[in-house]
C-alpha positions as semicolon CSV with decimal commas, in nm:
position;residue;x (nm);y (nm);z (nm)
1;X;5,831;-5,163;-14,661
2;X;5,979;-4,938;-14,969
3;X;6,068;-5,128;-15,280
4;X;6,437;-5,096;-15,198
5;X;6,386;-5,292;-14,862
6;X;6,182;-5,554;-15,055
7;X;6,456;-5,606;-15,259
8;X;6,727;-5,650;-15,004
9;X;6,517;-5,904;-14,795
10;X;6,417;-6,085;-15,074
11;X;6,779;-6,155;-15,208
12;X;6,863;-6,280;-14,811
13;X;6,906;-6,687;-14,869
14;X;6,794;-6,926;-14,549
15;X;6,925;-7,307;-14,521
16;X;6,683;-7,555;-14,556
17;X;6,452;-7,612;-14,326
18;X;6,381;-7,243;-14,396
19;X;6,479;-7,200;-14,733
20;X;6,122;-7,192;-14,850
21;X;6,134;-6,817;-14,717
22;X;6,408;-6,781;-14,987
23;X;6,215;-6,501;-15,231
24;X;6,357;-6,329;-15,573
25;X;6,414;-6,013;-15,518
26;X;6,453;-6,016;-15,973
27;X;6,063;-6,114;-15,970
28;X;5,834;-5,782;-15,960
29;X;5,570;-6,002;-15,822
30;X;5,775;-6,073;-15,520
31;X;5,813;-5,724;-15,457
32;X;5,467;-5,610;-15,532
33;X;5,357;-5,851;-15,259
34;X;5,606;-5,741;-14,996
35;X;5,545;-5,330;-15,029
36;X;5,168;-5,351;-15,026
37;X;5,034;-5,195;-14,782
38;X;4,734;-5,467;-14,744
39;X;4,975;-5,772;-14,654
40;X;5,103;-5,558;-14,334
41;X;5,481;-5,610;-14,400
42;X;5,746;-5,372;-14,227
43;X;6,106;-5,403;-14,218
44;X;6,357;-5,327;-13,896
45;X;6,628;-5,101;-13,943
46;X;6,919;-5,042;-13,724
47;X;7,038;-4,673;-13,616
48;X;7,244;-4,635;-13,951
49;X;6,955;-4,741;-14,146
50;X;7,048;-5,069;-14,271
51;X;6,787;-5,335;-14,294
52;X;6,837;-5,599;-14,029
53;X;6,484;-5,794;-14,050
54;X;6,120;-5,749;-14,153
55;X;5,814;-5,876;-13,981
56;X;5,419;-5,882;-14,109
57;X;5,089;-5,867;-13,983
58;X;4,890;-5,978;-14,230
59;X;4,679;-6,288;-14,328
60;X;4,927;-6,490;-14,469
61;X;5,139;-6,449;-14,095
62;X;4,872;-6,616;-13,871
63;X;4,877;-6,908;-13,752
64;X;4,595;-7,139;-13,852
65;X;4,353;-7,180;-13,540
66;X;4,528;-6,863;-13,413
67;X;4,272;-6,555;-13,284
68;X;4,141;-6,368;-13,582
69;X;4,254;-5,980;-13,505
């Protein structure tokens, strides 16, 4: 994920019950987290380029009791 991705998906806003995944995309912590490389996160783009969703494989995205890749 490049820092300009990081910022668009962290200014994307979810209703509640999701809006815990709400992030800051003003709060260089926020985007420190989401473009290094050792939390695994990657964004989708569509064929013009424009960022339609992000996924991660890191720690933080298992599910607890989950296999342990």
């Amino acid at each position: 994920m490049t820092e300009a991705d990081a910022r668009v998906v962290s200014a994307w806003r979810y209703p509640d019950p999701y809006s815990a995944y709400n992030g800051d995309p003003t709060n260089p912590e926020t985007i420190a987290y989401l473009v290094d490389p050792a939390n695994q996160i990657y964004t989708a783009v569509d064929d013009t380029g424009v960022v339609v969703g992000f996924f991660s494989f890191g720690r933080d995205a298992q599910v607890p009791g989950g296999l342990d890749l």
